[in-house]
N, C-alpha and C positions, 0 to 999 in steps of 0.2 A: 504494500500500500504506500502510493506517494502521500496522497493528502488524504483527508475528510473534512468537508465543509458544513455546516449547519443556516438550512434557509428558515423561511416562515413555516414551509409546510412540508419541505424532502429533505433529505440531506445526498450529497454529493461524494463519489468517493473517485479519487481517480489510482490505478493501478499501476504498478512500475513497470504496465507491456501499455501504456497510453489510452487504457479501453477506460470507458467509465460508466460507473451505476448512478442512477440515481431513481432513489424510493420514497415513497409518501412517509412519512411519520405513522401514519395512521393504517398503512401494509403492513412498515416494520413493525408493528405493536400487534396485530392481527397474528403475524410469523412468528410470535416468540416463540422460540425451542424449550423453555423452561419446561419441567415436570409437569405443573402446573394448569399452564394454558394448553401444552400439547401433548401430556400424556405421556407414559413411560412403557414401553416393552418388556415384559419378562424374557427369559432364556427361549422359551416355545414359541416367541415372536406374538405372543397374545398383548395386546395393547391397553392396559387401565389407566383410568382418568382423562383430562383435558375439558377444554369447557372452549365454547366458539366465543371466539371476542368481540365487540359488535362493532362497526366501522364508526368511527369518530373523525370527523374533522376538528374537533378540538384539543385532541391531544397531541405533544409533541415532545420532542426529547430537549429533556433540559442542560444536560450533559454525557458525554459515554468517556470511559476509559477503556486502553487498550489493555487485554488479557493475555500474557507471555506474547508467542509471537506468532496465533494462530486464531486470533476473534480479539471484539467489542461486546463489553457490554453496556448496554443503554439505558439512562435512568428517564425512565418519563414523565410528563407531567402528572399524569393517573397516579402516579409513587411505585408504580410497576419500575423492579430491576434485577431480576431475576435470569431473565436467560440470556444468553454466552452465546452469539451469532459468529462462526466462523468465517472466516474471511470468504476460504472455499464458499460455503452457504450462500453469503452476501456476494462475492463477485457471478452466482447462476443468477441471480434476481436479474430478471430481465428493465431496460430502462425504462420510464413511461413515457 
């Protein structure tokens, strides 16, 4: 990752091969990987919990830090800051 930028309502990331993402605040918070919003796998590949997040154009990230050298994670306005979005993860989002 070269950069990441924070606008009103996406944030922008640009990549050390020049490509760039850019996701609505309100995707990224729908996407989170935590436990939580998306559920956990047992060993059998059987999936419990998760809960669908409802699309908000009012929430936004107020801040993220990076995590070693392989994800962000993002604290939101909702107080949601639980899941660890790999970089991998974040550079398949496609751009809107």
């Amino acid at each position: 990752m070269k950069s990441i930028n924070l606008f009103k309502k996406e944030l922008a990331i640009l990549w050390e091969d020049n490509q760039e993402t850019i996701i609505s605040y309100s995707l990224l918070r729908q996407l989170c990987p935590c436990a939580f919003c998306s559920g956990e796998t047992d060993a059998l590949g059987k999936k419990y919990g998760g809960q669908t997040i409802p699309e908000s154009e009012d929430v936004f990230v107020v801040r993220f830090k990076q995590i070693g050298y392989y994800g962000l994670q993002f604290f939101f306005s909702d107080g949601h800051k639980d899941g660890i979005y790999t970089f991998d993860f974040l550079k398949k989002q496609k751009t809107q």
